[in-house]
C-alpha positions as CSV (number, residue, x, y, z in Angstrom):
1,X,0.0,0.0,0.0
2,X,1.3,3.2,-0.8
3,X,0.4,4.7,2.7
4,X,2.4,2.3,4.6
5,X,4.7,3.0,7.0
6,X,8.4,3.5,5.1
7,X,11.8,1.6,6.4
8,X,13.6,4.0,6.3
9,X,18.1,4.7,6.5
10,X,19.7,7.6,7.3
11,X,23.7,8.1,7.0
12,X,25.2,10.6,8.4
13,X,28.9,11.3,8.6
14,X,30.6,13.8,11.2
15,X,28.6,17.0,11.7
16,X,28.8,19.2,14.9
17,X,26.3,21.9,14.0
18,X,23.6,22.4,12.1
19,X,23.6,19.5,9.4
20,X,23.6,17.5,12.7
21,X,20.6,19.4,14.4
22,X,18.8,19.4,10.8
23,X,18.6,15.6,10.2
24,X,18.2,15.0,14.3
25,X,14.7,17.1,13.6
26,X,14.1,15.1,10.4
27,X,14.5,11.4,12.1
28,X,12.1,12.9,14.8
29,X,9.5,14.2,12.6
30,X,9.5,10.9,10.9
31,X,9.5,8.9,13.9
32,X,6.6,10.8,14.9
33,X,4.7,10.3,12.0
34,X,5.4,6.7,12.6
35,X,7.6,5.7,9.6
36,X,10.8,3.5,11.1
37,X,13.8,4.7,10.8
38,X,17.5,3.2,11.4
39,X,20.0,5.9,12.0
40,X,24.0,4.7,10.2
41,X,26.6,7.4,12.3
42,X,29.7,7.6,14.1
43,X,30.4,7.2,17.5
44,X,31.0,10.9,17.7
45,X,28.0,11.9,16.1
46,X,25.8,10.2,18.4
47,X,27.5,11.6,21.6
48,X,26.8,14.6,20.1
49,X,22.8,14.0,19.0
50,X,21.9,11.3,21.0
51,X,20.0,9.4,17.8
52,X,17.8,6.7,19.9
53,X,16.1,9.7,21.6
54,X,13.9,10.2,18.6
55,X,12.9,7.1,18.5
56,X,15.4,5.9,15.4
57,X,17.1,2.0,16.0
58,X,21.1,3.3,15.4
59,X,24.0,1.5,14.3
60,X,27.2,3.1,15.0
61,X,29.8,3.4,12.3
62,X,32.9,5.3,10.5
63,X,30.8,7.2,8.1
64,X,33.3,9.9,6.6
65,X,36.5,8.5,7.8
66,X,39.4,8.9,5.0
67,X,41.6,5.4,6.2
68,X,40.3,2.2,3.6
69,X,40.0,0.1,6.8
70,X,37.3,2.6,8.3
71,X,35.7,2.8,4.6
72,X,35.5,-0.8,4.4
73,X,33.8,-0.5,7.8
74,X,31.5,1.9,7.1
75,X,30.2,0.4,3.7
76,X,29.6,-3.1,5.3
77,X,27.9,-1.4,8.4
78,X,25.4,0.8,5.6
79,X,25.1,-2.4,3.4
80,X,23.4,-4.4,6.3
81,X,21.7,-1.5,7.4
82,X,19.5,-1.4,4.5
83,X,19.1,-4.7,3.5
84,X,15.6,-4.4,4.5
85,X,15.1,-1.2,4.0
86,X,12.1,0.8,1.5
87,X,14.8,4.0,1.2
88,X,18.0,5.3,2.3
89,X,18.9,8.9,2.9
90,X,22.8,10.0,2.8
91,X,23.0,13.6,4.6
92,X,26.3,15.0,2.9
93,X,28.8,13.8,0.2
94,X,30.5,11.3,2.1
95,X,27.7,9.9,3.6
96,X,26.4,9.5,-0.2
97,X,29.8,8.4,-1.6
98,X,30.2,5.3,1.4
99,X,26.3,4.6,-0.1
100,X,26.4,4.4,-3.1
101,X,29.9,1.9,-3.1
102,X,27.6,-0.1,-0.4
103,X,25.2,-0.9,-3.8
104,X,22.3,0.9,-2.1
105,X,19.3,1.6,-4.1
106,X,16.3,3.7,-4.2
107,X,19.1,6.4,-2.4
108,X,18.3,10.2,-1.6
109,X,21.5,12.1,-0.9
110,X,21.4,15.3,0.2
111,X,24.4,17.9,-0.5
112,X,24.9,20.0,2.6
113,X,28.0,21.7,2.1
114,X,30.7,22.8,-0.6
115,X,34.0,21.2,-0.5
116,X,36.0,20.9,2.8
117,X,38.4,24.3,4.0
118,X,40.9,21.7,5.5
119,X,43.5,20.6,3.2
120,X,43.3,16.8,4.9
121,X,39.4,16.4,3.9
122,X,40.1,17.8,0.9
123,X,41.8,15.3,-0.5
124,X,39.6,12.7,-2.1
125,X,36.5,14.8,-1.9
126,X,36.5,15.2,-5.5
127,X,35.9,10.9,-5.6
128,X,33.4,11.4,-3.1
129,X,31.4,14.1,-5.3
130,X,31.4,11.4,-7.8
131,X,30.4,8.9,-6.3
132,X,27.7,10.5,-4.2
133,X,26.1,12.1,-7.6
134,X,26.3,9.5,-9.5
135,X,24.7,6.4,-7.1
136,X,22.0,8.8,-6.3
137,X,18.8,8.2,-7.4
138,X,17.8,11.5,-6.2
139,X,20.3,14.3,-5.3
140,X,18.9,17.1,-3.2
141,X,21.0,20.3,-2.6
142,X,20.3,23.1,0.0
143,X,21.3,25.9,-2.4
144,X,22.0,26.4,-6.2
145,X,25.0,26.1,-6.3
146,X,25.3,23.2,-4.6
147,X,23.3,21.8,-7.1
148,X,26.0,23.0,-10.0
149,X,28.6,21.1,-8.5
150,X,26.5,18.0,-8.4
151,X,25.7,18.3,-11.6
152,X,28.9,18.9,-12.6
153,X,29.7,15.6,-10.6
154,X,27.1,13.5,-12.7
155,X,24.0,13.7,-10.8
156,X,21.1,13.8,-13.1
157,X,17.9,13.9,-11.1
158,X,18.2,16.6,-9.1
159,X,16.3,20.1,-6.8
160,X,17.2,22.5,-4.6
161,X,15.3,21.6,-1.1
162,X,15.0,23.4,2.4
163,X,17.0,22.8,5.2
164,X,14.5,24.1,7.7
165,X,16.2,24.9,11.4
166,X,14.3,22.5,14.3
167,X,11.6,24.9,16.2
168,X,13.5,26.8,18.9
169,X,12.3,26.7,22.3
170,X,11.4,29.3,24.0
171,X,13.5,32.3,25.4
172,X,13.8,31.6,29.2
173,X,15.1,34.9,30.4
174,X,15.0,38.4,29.6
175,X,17.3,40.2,27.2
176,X,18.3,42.0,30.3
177,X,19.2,39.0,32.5
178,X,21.1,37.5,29.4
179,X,23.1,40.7,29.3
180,X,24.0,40.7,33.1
181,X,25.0,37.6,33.1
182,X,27.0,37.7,30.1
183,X,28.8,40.8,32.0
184,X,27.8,43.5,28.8
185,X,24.9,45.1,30.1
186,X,24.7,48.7,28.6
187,X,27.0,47.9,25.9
188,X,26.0,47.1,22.0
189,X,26.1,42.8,21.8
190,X,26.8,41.3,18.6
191,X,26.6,37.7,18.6
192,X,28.1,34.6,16.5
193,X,27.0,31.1,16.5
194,X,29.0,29.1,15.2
195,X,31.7,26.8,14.9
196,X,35.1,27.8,15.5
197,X,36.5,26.4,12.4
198,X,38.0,28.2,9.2
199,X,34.7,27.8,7.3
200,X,33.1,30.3,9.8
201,X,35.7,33.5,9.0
202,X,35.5,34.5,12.8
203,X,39.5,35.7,12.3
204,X,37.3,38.1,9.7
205,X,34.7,39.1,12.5
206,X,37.8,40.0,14.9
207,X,39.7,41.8,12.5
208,X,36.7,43.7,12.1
209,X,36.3,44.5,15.6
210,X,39.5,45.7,16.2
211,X,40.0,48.4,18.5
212,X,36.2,48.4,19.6
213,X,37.6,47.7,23.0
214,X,38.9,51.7,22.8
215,X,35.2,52.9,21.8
216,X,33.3,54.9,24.1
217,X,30.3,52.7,23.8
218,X,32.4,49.9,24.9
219,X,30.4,47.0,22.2
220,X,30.7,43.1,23.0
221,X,31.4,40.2,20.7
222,X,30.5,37.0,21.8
223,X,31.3,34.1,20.2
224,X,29.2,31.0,21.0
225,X,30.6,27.9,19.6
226,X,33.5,25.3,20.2
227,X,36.1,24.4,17.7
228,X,40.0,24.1,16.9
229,X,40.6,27.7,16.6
230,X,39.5,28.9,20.2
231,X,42.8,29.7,21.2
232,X,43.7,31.3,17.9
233,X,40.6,33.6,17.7
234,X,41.4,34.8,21.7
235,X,45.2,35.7,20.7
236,X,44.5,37.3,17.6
237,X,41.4,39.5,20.0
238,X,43.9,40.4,22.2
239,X,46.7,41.5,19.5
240,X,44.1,43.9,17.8
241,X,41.7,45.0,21.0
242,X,38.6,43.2,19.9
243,X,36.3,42.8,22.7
244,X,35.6,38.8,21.7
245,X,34.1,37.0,24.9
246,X,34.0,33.2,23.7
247,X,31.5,31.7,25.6
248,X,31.5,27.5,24.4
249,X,29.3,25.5,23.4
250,X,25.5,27.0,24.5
251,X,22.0,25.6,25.1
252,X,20.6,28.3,25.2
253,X,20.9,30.3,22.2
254,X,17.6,31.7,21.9
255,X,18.4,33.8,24.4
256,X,21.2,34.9,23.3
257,X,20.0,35.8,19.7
258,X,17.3,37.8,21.7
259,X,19.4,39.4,23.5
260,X,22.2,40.6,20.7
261,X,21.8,43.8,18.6
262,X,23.1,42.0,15.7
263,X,24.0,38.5,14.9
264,X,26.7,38.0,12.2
265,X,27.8,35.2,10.1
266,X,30.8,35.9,8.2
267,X,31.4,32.8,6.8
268,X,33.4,32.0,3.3
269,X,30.0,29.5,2.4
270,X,26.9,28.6,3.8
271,X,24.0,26.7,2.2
272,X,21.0,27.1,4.5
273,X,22.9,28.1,7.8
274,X,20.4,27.4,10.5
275,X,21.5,30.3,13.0
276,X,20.2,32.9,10.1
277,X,17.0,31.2,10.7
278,X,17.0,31.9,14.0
279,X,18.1,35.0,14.1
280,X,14.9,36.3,11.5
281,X,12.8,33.6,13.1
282,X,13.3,35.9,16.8
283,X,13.9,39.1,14.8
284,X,17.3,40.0,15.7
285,X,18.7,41.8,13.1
286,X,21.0,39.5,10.6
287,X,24.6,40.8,8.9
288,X,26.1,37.9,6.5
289,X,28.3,37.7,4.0
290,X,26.5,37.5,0.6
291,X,27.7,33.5,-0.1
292,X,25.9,30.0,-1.0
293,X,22.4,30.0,-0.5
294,X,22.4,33.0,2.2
295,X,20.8,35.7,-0.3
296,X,18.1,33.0,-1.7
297,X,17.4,32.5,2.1
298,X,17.3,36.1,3.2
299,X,16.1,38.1,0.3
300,X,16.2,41.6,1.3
301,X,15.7,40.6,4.8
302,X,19.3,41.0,6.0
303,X,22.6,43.1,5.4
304,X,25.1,41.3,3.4
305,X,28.1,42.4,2.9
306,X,30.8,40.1,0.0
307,X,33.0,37.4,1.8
308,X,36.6,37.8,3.0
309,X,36.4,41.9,3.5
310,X,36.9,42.8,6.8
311,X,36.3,46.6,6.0
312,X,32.8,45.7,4.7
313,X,32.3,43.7,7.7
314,X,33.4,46.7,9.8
315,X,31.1,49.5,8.1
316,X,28.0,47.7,8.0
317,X,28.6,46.2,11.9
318,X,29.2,50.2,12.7
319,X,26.1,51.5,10.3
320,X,23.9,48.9,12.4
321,X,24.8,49.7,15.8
322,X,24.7,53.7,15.3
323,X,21.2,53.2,13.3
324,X,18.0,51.6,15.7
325,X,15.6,52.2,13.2
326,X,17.6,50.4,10.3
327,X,18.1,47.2,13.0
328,X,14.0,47.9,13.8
329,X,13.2,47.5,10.0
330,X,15.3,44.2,9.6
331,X,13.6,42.5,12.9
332,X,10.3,42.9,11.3
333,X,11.1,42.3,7.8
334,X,13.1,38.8,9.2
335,X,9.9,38.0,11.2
336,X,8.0,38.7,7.8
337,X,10.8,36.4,5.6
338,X,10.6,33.6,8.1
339,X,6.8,33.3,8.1
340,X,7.5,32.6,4.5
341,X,10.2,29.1,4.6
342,X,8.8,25.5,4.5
343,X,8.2,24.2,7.3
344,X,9.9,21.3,9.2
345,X,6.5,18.8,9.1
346,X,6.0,20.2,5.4
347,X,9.5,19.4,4.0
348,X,9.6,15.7,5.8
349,X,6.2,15.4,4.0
350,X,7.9,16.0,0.5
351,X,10.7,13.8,1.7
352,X,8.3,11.2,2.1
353,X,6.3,11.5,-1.2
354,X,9.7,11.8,-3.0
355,X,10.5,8.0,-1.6
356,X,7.4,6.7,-2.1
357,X,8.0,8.0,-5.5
358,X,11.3,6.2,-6.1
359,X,10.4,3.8,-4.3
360,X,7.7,2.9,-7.5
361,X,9.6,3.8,-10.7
C-alpha cells in the first residue's frame, strides 16, 4: 500500500552543527509520523545528537572517515543497514559516496555543504562528489550552487530543497538577564554562533572588531561555539583589541540571539545556515556575507556584505549599531521572511512523497 509506514536509512557522517541538528529534527519528525527509521553514524555523532532519543534504532559506524580500513567499515555497516530497508537517505557527500559503493538503491543524498576548507578532507572529496552524484537516485541540494557542482559531478535527477532549522524553544530569560550575566549590560552585543573552524571566518569578525575595545560605547562580541581555533581567535582578540568573549558550546541560544543587537555570520560559504533562521525567526537583526544559498534564504531581509572583507564587515557592523531604526526594520522584515520558509513537518512530507515516488519507478 502506498500509505504504509516507510523503512527507512539515514547516514550521516561527522557534523557538529547544524547539518547535525537538521537531520536529528528530520528522524524525529519521521518517527513521529510513525515511519521506522534506522539511523547509520559515528560514534561521535551520536555523543553529540543522541540518535535513539527520537525514536530511530542506530548502528554506529565510520561514516566519513578517510583510512580504507574505516571505509571498508562503514560500507559493510550501511550495506546491512538497508538490507531491509524501503529507502535510504545519505545527509552529505560522504555519507552518499560510502552509499552508493555499499550498492544501495532507491538512495536520496542530500548535499549539505561545498567542498571541505581543510586541506586533509580535501583530498579525495573530488571521488566522493562522484560517487555520491552519480549512485543517487535523487540528489537534493540546500542551495544552487550546490546543485551545480552535483551536476557537474554527474547527478542527473536533481532540486534545490529546504533545510528548515528544528523549532526553537522558547527564550527563558529576559534580554536583560542574558546581558547581566554575560557581564555586557549597557553595551552594543553582537553575537556569533557558530563553529570555530576556518569555514566560519571569525578571524574576519575580529579583524573587524579591532579596537572596539577603545570605543566609548564599549560594544561586546561574543562568540558561541567550540572548535580548533578557540585559542587562535582569543590571541588574535587580544593583539588587535577586539572585545571577543568566547563563551563554548551553548544551550541556550535563543536567548542569546534575543538578546544581541546584531548577529553575524561571516562565513566563506553557507548553504541554508540554521543560526540565520533563527536570528529572523526571533527578529534579531542578521549581517552575512553574501555566499551560498544566504541571499536565496534572506532576500532583502538582511545586510550582506561580499565574503573575506573585513572593511565591509566593519562598516555595516558600525552603520547597524549607530542606526535603531535600520536594525527595527530588519527585525520585522526577518519576522515577515521567516513566516514565509517550508516548514519542518512540510518538507519531511515532501521527503516522504519523493521516496514513495522512487520507491515505485
Amino acid at each position: 500500500m502506498a500509505d504504509r509506514p516507510l523503512s527507512i536509512t539515514v547516514v550521516v557522517g561527522p557534523t557538529s552543527g547544524g547539518i547535525g541538528r537538521h537531520v536529528h529534527a528530520v528522524v524525529q519528525q519521521l518517527v513521529e509520523m510513525e515511519q521506522r527509521v534506522c539511523v547509520v553514524a559515528p560514534d561521535a555523532t551520536d555523543a553529540l545528537f543522541d540518535w535513539r532519543s527520537t525514536g530511530a534504532t542506530l548502528v554506529t559506524a565510520p561514516v566519513g572517515a578517510a583510512s580504507p580500513g574505516a571505509l571498508m567499515r562503514a560500507r559493510r555497516a550501511v550495506r546491512l543497514a538497508t538490507t531491509d530497508a524501503d529507502v535510504s537517505h545519505a545527509h552529505g557527500v560522504r555519507a552518499g559516496a560510502v552509499s552508493a559503493l555499499a550498492g544501495v538503491h532507491p538512495l536520496v543524498v542530500t548535499w549539505h555543504n561545498t567542498r571541505p576548507v581543510r586541506w586533509s578532507r580535501r583530498l579525495g572529496h573530488p571521488l566522493a562528489e562522484r560517487l555520491a552524484a552519480r549512485g543517487a537516485d535523487l540528489t537534493l541540494a540546500v542551495s544552487r550552487d550546490l546543485l551545480g557542482r552535483a551536476a557537474a559531478a554527474g547527478a542527473t535527477d536533481m532540486k534545490v530543497v529546504a533545510a528548515p532549522a528544528p523549532p526553537l524553544p522558547l527564550p527563558k530569560r529576559s534580554p536583560g538577564e542574558v546581558r547581566s550575566a554575560l557581564g555586557v549590560s549597557g553595551r552594543p552585543l553582537v553575537l556569533a554562533v557558530a563553529r570555530l573552524e576556518a569555514q566560519k571566518r571569525l578571524d574576519l569578525l575580529v579583524e573587524a572588531t579591532a579596537g572596539w575595545r577603545d570605543r566609548p560605547d564599549r560594544p561586546a562580541v561574543v562568540l558561541a561555539g567550540t572548535g580548533r581555533l578557540a585559542g587562535d581567535l582569543e590571541r588574535r582578540a587580544r593583539q588587535l583589541r577586539s572585545p571577543v568573549i568566547l563563551v563554548g558550546r551553548r544551550d541556550d541560544v535563543p536567548d542569546l540571539i534575543r538578546a544581541s543587537d546584531v548577529v553575524v555570520l561571516p562565513s566563506d560559504w553557507e548553504g541554508y545556515p540554521l543560526v540565520a533562521q533563527e536570528s529572523l525567526r526571533l527578529g534579531t537583526p542578521l549581517l552575512a556575507t553574501a555566499v551560498g544559498g544566504v541571499p536565496d534564504l534572506v532576500g532583502e531581509a538582511a545586510r550582506l556584505v561580499p565574503p573575506d572583507n573585513a572593511s565591509a564587515l566593519r562598516a555595516a557592523l558600525d552603520d547597524l549599531i549607530a542606526d535603531a531604526d535600520e536594525r527595527a526594520r530588519l527585525a520585522d522584515a526577518g519576522v515577515r521572511r521567516a513566516a514565509m520558509w517550508p516548514t519542518l513537518p512540510a518538507t519531511v512530507d515532501e521527503l516522504l512523497t519523493d521516496y514513495r515516488n522512487l520507491m515505485f519507478r
